[in-house]
Every structure is written in C-alpha cells, then in structure tokens.
C-alpha positions as CSV (number, residue, x, y, z in Angstrom):
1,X,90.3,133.0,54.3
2,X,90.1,134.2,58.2
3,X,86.1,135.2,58.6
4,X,87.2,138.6,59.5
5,X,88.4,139.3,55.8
6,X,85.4,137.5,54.6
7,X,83.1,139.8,56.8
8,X,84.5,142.7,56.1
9,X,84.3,142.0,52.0
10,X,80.7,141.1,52.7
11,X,80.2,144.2,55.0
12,X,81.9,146.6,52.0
13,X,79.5,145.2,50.0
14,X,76.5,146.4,52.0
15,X,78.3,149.7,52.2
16,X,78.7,150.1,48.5
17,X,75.0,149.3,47.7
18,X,73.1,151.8,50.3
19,X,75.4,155.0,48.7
20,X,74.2,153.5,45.4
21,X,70.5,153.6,46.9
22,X,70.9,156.6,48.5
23,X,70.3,155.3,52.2
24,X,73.3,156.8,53.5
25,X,77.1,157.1,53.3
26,X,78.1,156.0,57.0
27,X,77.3,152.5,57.3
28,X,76.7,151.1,60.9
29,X,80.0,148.4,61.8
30,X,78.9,145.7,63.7
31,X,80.5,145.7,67.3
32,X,81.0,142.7,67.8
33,X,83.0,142.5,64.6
34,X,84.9,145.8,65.6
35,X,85.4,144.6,69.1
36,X,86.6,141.0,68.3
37,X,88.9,142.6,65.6
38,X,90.2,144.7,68.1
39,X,90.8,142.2,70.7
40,X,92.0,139.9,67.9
41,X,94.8,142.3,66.9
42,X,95.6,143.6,70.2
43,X,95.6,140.4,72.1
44,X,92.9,141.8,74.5
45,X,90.6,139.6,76.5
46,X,86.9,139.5,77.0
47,X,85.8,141.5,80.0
48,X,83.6,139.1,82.4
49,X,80.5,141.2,83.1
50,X,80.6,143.1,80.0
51,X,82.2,146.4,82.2
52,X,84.3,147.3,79.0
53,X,84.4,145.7,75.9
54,X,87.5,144.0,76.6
55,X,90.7,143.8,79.1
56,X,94.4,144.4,78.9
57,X,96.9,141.7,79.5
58,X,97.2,144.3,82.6
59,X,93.6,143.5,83.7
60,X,92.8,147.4,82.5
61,X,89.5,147.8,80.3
62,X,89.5,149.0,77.2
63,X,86.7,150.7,75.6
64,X,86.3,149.8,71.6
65,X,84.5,152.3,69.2
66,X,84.0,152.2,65.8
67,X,83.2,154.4,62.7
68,X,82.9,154.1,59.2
69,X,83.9,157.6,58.3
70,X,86.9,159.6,60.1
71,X,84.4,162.3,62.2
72,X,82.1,159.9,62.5
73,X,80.3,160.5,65.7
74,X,79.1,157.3,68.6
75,X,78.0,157.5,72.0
76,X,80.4,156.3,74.7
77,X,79.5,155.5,78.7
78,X,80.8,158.7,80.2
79,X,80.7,156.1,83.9
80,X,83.0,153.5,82.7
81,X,85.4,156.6,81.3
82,X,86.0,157.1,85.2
83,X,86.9,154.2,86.5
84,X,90.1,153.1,88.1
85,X,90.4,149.9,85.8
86,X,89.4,152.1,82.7
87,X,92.9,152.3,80.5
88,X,91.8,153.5,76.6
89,X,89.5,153.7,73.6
90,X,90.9,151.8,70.7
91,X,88.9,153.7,68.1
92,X,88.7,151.9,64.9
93,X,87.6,153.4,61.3
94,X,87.0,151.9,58.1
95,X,87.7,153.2,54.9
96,X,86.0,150.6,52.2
97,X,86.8,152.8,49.3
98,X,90.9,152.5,50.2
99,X,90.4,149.0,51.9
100,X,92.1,150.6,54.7
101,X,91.3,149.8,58.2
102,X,92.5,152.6,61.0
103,X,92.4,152.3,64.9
104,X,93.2,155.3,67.2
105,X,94.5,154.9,70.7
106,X,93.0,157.3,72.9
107,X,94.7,157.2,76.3
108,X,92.4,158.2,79.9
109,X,94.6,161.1,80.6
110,X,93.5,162.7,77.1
111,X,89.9,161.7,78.2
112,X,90.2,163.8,81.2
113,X,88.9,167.4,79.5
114,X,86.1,165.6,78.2
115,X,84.9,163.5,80.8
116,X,84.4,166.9,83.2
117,X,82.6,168.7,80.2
118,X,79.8,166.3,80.8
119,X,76.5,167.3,82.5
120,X,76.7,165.7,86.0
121,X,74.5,162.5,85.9
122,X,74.9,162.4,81.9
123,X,75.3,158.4,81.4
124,X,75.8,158.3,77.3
125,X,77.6,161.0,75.7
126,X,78.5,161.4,71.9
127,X,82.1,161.2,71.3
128,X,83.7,162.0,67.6
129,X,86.4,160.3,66.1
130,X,88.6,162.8,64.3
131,X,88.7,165.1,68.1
132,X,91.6,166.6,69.1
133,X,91.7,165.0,72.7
C-alpha cells in the first residue's frame, strides 16, 4: 500500500473520532502530506529555499493549500502571490465521509482582484477555498 493511502486512512481516522468527541468538524491536513501529494500527482518539484511549496517543470512556483471542508478558510503569503515566478494554487480538499480527494487550480491572473484588495504591507492574508476567483 503507497504511505499516502495508508496516511490518509489513518488521518480519516483522527477525523472521525474528534466529530465523535466534539473537538471540531474541520480537521487540520498535514502540509507536508498535502504538498508531497500534490507534487506527487502533479510531477512538481521541491522549491530550493522553501519560496513556494514546490516548482513547475517550467521552474514556476506553485503555492499548495489544503482544506478539509469545501469553504474551509487558510492563510496564504499575499508576497509570494506577486512574484514573477509565482504560476498557481493547487488547492486541495478532502472529503473523508465520500473518500473523495479534490484539488482546485487557481491560476495568478484570477489572483489578481484579490491580491490588490490586500492592505498594503499585509504579509498573511486568509484565503477561502470555495471563492469565486
């Protein structure tokens, strides 16, 4: 079994038992098991320096988010959104009830509106998963 099914039966585990507690419904994914799913799937490379979360066969950096729940909400570096070597989000989502695992492409020129609605200065911003970009 590839360790990134046997993670992710683990990690729906842990989501299944804090609803049953009650200590929330939005469990908190890993990155680095988002990310090196992502960059598994999408043949990405590691970005040297950590500027992005990983690189394009293009040598473009991609920016890798990830929610457990469609409008679930994660802060993003507004910075690296505005650079010339930025390319996309790949914004992934889990559903563990449907075993279903989602990722969204969110190109830079849909980025463009949001990136000048930032407060000048503003480093982190919260971005939401299910916005019309």
């Amino acid at each position: 079994m590839h360790d990134f099914v046997k993670f992710y039966f683990k990690f729906k585990e842990l989501v299944f038992l804090q609803r049953e507690l009650n200590f929330g419904n939005n469990t908190h994914i890993p990155e680095v098991f988002s990310e090196n799913l992502v960059k598994y799937l999408a043949e990405y490379d590691d970005w040297e320096g950590k500027d992005f979360d990983a690189r394009t066969k293009d040598n473009l950096g991609v920016e890798i988010k990830a929610t457990s729940s469609k409008s679930g909400i994660t802060s993003i570096n507004v910075e690296a959104l505005t650079k010339p070597e930025f390319s996309h989000i790949e914004w992934i989502y889990i559903d563990s009830t449907m075993d279903e695992i989602t990722i969204k492409k969110i190109n830079k020129d849909s980025l463009s509106e949001f990136i000048e609605s930032k407060k000048e200065g503003e480093k982190r911003s919260e971005i939401k998963g299910d916005a019309t970009l």
